[in-house]
One Martini backbone bead per residue (centre of mass of N, CA, C, O) as a GRO file, in nm:
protein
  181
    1UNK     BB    1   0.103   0.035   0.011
    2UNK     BB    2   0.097   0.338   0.040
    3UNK     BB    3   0.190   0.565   0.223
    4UNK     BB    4   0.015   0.730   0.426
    5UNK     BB    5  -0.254   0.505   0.468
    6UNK     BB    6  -0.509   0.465   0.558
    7UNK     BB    7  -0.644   0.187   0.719
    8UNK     BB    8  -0.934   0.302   0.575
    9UNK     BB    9  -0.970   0.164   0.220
   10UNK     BB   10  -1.186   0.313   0.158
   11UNK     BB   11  -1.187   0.599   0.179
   12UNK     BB   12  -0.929   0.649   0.060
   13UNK     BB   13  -1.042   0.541  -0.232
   14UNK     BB   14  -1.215   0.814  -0.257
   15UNK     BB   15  -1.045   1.014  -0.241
   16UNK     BB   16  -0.875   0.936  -0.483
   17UNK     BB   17  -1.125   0.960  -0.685
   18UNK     BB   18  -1.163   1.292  -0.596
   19UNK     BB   19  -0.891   1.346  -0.748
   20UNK     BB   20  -0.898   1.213  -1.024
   21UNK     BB   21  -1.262   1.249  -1.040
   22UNK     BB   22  -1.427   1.564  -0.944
   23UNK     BB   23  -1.695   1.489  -1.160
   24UNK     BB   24  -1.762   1.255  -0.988
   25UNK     BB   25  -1.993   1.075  -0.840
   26UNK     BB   26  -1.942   0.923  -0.475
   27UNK     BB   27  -2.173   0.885  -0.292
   28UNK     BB   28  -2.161   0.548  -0.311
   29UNK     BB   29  -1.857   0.422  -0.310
   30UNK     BB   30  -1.835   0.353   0.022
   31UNK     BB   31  -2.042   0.180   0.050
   32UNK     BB   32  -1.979  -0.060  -0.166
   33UNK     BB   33  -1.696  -0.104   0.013
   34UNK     BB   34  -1.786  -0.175   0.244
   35UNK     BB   35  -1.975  -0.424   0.131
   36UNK     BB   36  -1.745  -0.569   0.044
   37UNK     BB   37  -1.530  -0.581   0.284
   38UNK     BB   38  -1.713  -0.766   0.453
   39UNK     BB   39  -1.830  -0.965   0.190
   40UNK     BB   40  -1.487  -1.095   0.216
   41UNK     BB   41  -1.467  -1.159   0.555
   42UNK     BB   42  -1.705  -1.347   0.565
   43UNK     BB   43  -1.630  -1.535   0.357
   44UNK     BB   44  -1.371  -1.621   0.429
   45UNK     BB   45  -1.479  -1.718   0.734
   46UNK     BB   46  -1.663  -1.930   0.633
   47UNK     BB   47  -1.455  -2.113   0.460
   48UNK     BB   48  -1.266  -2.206   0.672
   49UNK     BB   49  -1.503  -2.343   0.815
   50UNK     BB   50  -1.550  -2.554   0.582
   51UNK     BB   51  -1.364  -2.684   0.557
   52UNK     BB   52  -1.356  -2.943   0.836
   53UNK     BB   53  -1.567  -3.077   0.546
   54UNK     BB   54  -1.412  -3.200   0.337
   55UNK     BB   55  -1.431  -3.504   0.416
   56UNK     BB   56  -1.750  -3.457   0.280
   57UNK     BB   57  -1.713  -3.273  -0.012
   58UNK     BB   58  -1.650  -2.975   0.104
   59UNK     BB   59  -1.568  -2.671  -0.091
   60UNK     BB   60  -1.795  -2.467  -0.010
   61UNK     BB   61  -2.048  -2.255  -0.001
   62UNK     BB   62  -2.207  -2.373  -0.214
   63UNK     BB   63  -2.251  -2.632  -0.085
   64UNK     BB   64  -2.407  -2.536   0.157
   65UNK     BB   65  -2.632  -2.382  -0.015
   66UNK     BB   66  -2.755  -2.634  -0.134
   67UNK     BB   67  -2.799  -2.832   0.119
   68UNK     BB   68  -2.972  -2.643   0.245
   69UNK     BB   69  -3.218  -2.638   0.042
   70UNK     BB   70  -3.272  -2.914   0.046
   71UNK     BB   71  -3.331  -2.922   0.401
   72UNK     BB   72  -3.582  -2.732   0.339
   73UNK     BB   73  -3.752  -2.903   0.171
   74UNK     BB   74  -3.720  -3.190   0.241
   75UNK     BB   75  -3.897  -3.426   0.150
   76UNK     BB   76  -3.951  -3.315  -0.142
   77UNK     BB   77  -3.722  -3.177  -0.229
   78UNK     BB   78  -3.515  -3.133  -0.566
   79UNK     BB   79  -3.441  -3.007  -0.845
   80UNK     BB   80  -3.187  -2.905  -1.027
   81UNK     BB   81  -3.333  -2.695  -1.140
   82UNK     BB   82  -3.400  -2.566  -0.876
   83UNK     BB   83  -3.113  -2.516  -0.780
   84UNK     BB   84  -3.060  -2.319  -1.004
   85UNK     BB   85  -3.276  -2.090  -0.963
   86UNK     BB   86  -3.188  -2.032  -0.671
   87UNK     BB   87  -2.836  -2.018  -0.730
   88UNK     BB   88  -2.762  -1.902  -1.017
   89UNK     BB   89  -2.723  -2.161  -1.195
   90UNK     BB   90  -2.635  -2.392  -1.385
   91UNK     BB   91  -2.680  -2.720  -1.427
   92UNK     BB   92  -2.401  -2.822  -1.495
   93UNK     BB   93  -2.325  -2.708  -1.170
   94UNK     BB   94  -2.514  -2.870  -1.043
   95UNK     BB   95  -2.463  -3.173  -1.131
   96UNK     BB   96  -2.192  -3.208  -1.034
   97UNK     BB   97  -2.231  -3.132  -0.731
   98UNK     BB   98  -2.413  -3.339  -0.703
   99UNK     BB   99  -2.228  -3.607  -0.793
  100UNK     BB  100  -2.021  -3.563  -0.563
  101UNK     BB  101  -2.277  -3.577  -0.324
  102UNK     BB  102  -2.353  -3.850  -0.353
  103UNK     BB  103  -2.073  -4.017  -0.319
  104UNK     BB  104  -2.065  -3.913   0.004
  105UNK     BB  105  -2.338  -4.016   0.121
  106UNK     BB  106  -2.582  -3.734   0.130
  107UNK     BB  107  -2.804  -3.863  -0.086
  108UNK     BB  108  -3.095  -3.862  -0.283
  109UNK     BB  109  -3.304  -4.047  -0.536
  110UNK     BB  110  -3.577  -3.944  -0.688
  111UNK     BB  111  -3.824  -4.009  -0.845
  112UNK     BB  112  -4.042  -3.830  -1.073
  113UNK     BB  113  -4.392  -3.804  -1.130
  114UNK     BB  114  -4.385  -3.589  -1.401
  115UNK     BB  115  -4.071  -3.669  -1.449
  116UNK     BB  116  -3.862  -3.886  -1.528
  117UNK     BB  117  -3.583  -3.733  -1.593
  118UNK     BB  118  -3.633  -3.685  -1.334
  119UNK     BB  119  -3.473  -3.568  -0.974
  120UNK     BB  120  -3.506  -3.565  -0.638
  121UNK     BB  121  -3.350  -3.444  -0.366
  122UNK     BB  122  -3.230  -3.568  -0.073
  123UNK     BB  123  -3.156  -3.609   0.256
  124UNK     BB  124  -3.016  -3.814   0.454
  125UNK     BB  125  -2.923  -3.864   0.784
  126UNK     BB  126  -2.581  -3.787   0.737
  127UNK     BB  127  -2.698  -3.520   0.557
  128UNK     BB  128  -2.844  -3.366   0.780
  129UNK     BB  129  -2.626  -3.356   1.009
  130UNK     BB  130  -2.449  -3.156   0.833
  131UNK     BB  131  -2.577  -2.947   0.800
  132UNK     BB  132  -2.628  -2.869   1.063
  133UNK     BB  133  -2.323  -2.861   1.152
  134UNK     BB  134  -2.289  -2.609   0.912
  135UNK     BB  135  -2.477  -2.443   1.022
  136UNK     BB  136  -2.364  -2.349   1.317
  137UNK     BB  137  -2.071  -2.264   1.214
  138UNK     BB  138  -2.188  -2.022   1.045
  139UNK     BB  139  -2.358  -1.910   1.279
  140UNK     BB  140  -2.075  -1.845   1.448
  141UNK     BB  141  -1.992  -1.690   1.320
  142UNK     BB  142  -2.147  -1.435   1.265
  143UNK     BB  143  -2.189  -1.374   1.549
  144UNK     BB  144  -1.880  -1.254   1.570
  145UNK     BB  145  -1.905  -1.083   1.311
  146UNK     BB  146  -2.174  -0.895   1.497
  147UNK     BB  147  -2.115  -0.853   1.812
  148UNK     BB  148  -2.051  -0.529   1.762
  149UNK     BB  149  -2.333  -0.515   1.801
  150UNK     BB  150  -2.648  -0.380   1.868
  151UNK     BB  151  -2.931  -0.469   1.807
  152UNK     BB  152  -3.023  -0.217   1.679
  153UNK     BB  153  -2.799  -0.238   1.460
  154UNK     BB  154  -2.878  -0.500   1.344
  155UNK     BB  155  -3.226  -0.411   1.269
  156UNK     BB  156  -3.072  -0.164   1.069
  157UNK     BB  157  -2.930  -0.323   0.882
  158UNK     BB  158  -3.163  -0.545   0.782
  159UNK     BB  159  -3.366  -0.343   0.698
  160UNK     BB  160  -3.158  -0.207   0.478
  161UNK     BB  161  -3.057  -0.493   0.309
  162UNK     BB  162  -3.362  -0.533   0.254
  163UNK     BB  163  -3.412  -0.296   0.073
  164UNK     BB  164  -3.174  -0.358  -0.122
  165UNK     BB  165  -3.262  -0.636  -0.207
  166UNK     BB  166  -3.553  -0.566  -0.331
  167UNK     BB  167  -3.449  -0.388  -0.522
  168UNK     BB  168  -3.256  -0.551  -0.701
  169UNK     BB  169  -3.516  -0.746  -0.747
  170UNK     BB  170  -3.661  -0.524  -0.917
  171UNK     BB  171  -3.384  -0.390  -1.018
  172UNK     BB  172  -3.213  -0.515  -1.263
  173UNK     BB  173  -2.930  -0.526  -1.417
  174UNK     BB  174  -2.841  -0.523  -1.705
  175UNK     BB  175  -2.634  -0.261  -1.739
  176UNK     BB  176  -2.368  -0.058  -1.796
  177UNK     BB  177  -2.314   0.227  -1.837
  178UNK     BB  178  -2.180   0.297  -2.140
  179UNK     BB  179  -2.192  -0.046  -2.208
  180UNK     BB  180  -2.210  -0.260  -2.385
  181UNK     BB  181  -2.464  -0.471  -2.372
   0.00000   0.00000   0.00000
C-alpha cells in the first residue's frame, strides 16, 4: 500500500477518486466498498469454517448453499433445475456438485412422478446431520462476525440490507451505463 494510507482503505479509496475524477459522483462508492469489505472478510472466514467439512466432499459455501436448501425443502426434496433457478447457476454445474455430493454418500435421489427424466434429491440422515451442523458452524461465525454490534444496529442494518436486496431484485441491472450490451 502507497505510504502515509489510512489504515481505512474504504475512505482512502474515495479519497483518491475524488482527487483523479473530481467531476464524477462519488456518494454512494464508501457504501460499495464498505460492503464489498464485509462480504469479502464474511466470506473469507465462512470458507475456513468449511473447510473442516472438507472429508465430506465440502469445498466451500456453494456446496453447503446446495445442501441447506435440499435441507429445507425437507421430504418434497429439489430437482437439479430447482436448485440451479434458486442458486443462479446453471443446470451442468449444479448436476456436477450434485454428483460428487452424492458419492458422499448424504443426498438420494428419487424418481420424479411429473417427468421420468429428472429426480428430486433428499438428504439421508447423514446428510441432514451434516447440514446441521455446517449450518451451526456458519451461524457460530456470523455471530462473532456481527458480535460487535447491539441489537438496534443489527435490526437496523438488517432493515437496510432487506431494503437494498428488495430493490435489486426489483430493478435488476441489466448493464452498465456507457458500456456496450
Amino acid at each position: 500500500m502507497i505510504a502515509n494510507t489510512p489504515v481505512d482503505h474504504a475512505e482512502w479509496s474515495i479519497q483518491r477518486w475524488e482527487e483523479i475524477l473530481p467531476e464524477a459522483d462519488h456518494s454512494f462508492g464508501l457504501f460499495g466498498l464498505r460492503i464489498e469489505q464485509v462480504t469479502d472478510v464474511l466470506n473469507s472466514a465462512q470458507k475456513r469454517t468449511l473447510r473442516r467439512f472438507s472429508h465430506y466432499g465440502i469445498s466451500g459455501i456453494d456446496d453447503f448453499r446446495t445442501l441447506a436448501l435440499i435441507r429445507r425443502a425437507g421430504d418434497l426434496g429439489m430437482t437439479v433445475s430447482e436448485l440451479a433457478d434458486f442458486l443462479g447457476a446453471t443446470r451442468g454445474a449444479i448436476s456436477n456438485r450434485i454428483q460428487r455430493l452424492y458419492e458422499q454418500d448424504i443426498l438420494e435421489r428419487h424418481d420424479c412422478d411429473r417427468d421420468r427424466r429428472s429426480y428430486k434429491l433428499t438428504l439421508n440422515r447423514q446428510g441432514k446431520q451434516l447440514v446441521d451442523e455446517m449450518y451451526h458452524a456458519i451461524n457460530n461465525v456470523r455471530a462473532q462476525f456481527f458480535s460487535q454490534l447491539n441489537d438496534e444496529q443489527l435490526e437496523s442494518l438488517s432493515d437496510a440490507l432487506a431494503t437494498i436486496a428488495r430493490g435489486s431484485l426489483e430493478h435488476v441491472v441489466v448493464g452498465i451505463p456507457g458500456e456496450p450490451g
